[in-house]
C-alpha positions in Angstrom: -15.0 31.0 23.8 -13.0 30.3 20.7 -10.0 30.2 22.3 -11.6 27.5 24.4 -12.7 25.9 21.2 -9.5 25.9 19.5 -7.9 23.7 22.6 -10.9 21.4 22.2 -9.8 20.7 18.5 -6.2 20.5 19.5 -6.9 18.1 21.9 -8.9 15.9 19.8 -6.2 16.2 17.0 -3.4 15.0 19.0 -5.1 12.1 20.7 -7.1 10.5 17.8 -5.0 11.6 14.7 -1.6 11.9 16.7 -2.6 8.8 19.0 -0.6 10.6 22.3 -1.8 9.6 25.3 -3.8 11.9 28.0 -0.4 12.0 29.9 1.5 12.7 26.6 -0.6 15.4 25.5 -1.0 17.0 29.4 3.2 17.2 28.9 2.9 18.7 25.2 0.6 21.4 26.3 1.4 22.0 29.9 -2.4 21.0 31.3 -3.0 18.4 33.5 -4.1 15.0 32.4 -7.9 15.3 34.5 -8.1 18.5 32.3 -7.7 16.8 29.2 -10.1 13.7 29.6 -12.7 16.5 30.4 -11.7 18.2 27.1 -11.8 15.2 25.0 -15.1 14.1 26.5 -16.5 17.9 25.8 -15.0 17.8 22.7 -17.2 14.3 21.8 -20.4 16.0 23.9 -20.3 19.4 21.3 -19.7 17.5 18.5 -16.3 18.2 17.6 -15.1 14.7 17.4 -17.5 12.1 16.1 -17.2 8.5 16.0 -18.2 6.7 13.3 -18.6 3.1 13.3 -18.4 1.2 10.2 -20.4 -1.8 9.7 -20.0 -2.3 5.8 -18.3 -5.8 6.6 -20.2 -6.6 10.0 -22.6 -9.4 9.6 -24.6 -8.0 12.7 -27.5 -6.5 10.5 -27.9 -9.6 8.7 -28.5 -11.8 12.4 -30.4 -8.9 14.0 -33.1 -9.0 11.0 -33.0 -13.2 10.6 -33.4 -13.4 14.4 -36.8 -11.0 14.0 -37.9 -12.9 10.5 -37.8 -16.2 12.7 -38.3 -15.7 16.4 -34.8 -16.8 16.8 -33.3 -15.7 20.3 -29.5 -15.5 18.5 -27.7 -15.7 14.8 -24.2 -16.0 14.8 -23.4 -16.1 10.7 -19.6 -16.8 9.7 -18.3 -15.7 6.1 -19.3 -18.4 3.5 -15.6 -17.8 2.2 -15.0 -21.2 0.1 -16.8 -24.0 -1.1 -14.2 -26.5 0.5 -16.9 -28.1 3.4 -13.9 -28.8 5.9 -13.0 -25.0 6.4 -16.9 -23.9 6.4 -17.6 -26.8 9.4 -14.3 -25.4 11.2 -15.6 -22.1 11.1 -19.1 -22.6 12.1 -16.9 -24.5 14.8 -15.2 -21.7 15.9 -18.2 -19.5 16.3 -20.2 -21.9 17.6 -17.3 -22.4 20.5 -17.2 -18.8 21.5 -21.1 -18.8 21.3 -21.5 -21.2 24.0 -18.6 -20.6 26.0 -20.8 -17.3 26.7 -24.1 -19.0 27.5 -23.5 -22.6 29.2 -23.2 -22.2 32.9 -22.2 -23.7 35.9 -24.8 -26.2 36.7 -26.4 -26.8 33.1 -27.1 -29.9 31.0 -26.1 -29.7 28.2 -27.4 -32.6 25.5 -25.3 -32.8 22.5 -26.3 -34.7 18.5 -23.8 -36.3 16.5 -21.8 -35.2 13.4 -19.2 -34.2 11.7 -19.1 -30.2 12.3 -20.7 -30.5 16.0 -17.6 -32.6 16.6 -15.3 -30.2 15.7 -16.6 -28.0 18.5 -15.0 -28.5 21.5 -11.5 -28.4 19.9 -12.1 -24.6 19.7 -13.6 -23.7 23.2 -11.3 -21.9 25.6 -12.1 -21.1 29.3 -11.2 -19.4 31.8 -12.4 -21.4 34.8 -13.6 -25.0 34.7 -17.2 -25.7 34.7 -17.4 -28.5 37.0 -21.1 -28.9 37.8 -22.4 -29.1 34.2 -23.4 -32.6 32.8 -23.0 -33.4 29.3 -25.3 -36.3 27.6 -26.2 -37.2 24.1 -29.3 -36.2 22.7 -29.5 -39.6 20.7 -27.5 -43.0 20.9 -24.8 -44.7 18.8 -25.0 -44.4 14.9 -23.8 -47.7 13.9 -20.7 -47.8 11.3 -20.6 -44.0 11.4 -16.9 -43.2 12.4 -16.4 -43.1 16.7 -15.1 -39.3 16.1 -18.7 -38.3 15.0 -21.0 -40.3 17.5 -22.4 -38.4 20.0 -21.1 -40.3 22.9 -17.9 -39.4 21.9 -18.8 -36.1 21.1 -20.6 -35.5 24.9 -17.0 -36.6 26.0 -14.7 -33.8 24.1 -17.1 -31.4 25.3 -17.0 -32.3 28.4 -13.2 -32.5 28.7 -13.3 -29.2 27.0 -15.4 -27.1 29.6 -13.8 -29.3 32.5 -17.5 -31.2 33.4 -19.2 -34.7 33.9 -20.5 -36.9 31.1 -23.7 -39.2 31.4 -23.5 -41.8 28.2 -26.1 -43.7 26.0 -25.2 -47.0 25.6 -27.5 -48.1 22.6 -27.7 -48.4 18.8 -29.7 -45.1 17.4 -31.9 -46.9 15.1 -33.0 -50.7 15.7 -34.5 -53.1 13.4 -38.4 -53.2 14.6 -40.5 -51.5 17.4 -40.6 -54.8 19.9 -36.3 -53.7 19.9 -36.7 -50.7 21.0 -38.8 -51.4 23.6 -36.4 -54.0 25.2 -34.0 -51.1 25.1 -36.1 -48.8 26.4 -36.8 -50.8 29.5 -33.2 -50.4 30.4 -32.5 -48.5 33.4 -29.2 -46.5 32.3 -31.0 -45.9 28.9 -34.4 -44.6 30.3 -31.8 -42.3 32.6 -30.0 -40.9 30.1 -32.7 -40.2 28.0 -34.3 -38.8 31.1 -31.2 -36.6 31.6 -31.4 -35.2 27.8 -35.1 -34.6 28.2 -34.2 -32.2 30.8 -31.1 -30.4 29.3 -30.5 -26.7 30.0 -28.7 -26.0 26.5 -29.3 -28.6 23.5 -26.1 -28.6 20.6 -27.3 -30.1 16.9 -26.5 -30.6 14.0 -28.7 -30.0 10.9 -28.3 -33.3 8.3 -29.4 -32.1 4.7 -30.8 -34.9 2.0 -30.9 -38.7 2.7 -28.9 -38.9 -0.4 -26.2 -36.6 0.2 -26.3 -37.2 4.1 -23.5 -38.9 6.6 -25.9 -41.0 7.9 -25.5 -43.0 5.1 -22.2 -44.2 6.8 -24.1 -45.5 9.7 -25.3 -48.5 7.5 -28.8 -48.6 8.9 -30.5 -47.2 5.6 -31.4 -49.6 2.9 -32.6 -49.0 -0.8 -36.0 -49.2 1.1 -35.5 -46.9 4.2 -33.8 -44.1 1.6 -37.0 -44.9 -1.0 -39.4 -44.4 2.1 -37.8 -41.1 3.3 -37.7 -39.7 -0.2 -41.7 -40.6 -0.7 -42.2 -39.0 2.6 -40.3 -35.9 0.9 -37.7 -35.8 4.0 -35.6 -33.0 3.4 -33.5 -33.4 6.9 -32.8 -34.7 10.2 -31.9 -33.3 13.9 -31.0 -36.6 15.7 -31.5 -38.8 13.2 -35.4 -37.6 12.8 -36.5 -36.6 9.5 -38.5 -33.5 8.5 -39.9 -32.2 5.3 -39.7 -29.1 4.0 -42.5 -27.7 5.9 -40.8 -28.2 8.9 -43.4 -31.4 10.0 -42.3 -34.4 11.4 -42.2 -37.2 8.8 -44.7 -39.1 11.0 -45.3 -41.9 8.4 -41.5 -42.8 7.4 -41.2 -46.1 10.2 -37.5 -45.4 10.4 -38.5 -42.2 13.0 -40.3 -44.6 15.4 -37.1 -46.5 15.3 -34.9 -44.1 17.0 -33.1 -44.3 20.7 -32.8 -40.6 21.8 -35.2 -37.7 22.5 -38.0 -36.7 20.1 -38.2 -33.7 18.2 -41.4 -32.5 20.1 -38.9 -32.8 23.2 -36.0 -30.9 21.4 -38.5 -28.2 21.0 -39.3 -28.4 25.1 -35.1 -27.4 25.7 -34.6 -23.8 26.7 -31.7 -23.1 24.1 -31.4 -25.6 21.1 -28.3 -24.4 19.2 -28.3 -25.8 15.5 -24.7 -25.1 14.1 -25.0 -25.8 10.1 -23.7 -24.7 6.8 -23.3 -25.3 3.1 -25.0 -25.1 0.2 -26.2 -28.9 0.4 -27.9 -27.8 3.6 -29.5 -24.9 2.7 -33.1 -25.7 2.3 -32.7 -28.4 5.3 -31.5 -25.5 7.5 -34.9 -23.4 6.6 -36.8 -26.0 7.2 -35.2 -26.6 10.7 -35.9 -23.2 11.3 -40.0 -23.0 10.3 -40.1 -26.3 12.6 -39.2 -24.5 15.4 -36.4 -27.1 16.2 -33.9 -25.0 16.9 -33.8 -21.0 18.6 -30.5 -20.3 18.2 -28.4 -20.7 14.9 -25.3 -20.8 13.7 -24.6 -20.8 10.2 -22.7 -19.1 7.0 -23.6 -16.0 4.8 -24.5 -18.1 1.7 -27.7 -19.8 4.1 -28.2 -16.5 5.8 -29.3 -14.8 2.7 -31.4 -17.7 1.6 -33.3 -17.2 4.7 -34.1 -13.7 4.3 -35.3 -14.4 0.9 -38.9 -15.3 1.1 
């Protein structure tokens, strides 16, 4: 028996310290290579070799327990490494890319927001085989000044490109100037089927804007002095296509500009199977909460400093 024992150790030694091969170690010691998988696999079974894995870096805890806190089906957190915003968005990019590469099939629609990091996206994703039947749409229409990179048409386009699909467009300003506008819009027939097609997406991507003050919608140059007064008396604290919520979470029902909008509502967002907000940044932070306690997103993606917010209260 200890004889048998001492051939286990062996065994083990050579292939996890020495790093030999089973076909290397069968030559060394004159068994054959069937014998020695069955000897490091007893040798694991008796306890001889134990495999430790160590998780003092892995981020995995931290998701697992803020995907329980919040009901979330999935966290993906990236390493909050720098304070420069450009590197954080191309990192939430990254994971975000490899996050949905894994669950966007063949077949899905896929409704995608505007902005600056959900525009970096599909620079990142890499497939192996094209996804031909999936339909990507915007989730909300065109944001004025805001630069062409950033809207989501364009945006619906890259991904689309990126995964090898279809596109369906939204050819309309986000925000118009009174309800009688919007209407007129509405009454469109390749607005009402886009906004059909959005309503009915498998897989929704968004962005999470933080403060009127410090957000990019600014650039779309439909907020006045009055508009940014009215959103901060409302106490908005952040948008998902260019809707405003407070810090509760709620709808800010009496701010006019939110009954302005061309693209889904939030109550609609909330309808989509797998709504994927992909944020970051201190600025964000409490908008990113609040997102969360809406129940306007079930999957996020976001960065350690946020992450540990969350699990704060």
């Amino acid at each position: 028996m200890e004889e048998n024992i001492r051939l286990l150790i062996k065994v083990a030694l050579l292939y996890y310290n020495e790093k030999l091969t089973e076909q290397e170690i069968s030559a060394r010691l004159g068994i054959s290579r069937p014998k020695v998988s069955r000897l490091l696999k007893k040798a694991l079974e008796i306890g001889i070799v134990e495999i430790k894995i160590n998780t003092n870096n892995d981020l995995t805890p931290m998701e697992k327990e803020i995907e329980k806190k919040y009901k979330l089906q999935e966290v993906k957190i990236v390493e909050y490494k720098t304070e420069e915003n450009e590197l954080l968005k191309k990192e939430l990019g990254k994971a975000a890319a490899e996050l949905l590469v894994r669950i966007i099939k063949n077949g899905d629609i896929i409704g995608v927001s505007w902005g600056t990091t959900i525009a970096l996206i599909p620079q990142f994703i890499k497939i192996n085989k094209k996804l031909n039947t999936c339909l990507f749409v915007p989730l909300v229409a065109g944001l004025g000044q805001a630069p062409y990179e950033i809207q989501a048409n364009n945006i619906a386009i890259e991904f689309a490109k990126a995964f090898g699909a279809k596109w369906q467009l939204l050819h309309a300003p986000a925000i118009v100037e009174n309800l009688e506008v919007k209407k007129s819009i509405l009454s469109d027939s390749m607005v009402k089927k886009s906004l059909e097609i959005a309503a009915k997406a498998d897989v929704a991507i968004v962005g999470i804007g933080g403060p009127i003050n410090t957000s990019t919608i600014l650039e779309s140059g439909y907020f006045g002095e009055n508009e940014i007064n009215e959103l901060n008396r409302e106490g908005a604290i952040g948008d998902i296509c260019s809707r405003f919520f407070d810090i509760n979470g709620n709808i800010c029902e009496r701010a006019e500009i939110n009954n302005r909008i061309i693209g889904i509502s939030l109550e609609q967002l909330k309808q989509i199977k797998r709504v994927v907000g992909v944020a970051g940044g201190k600025n964000k932070i409490q908008a990113i909460k609040s997102a969360v306690k809406g129940g306007y997103i079930n999957i996020l993606v976001t960065d350690t400093v946020t992450a540990e917010e969350l699990l704060k209260d």
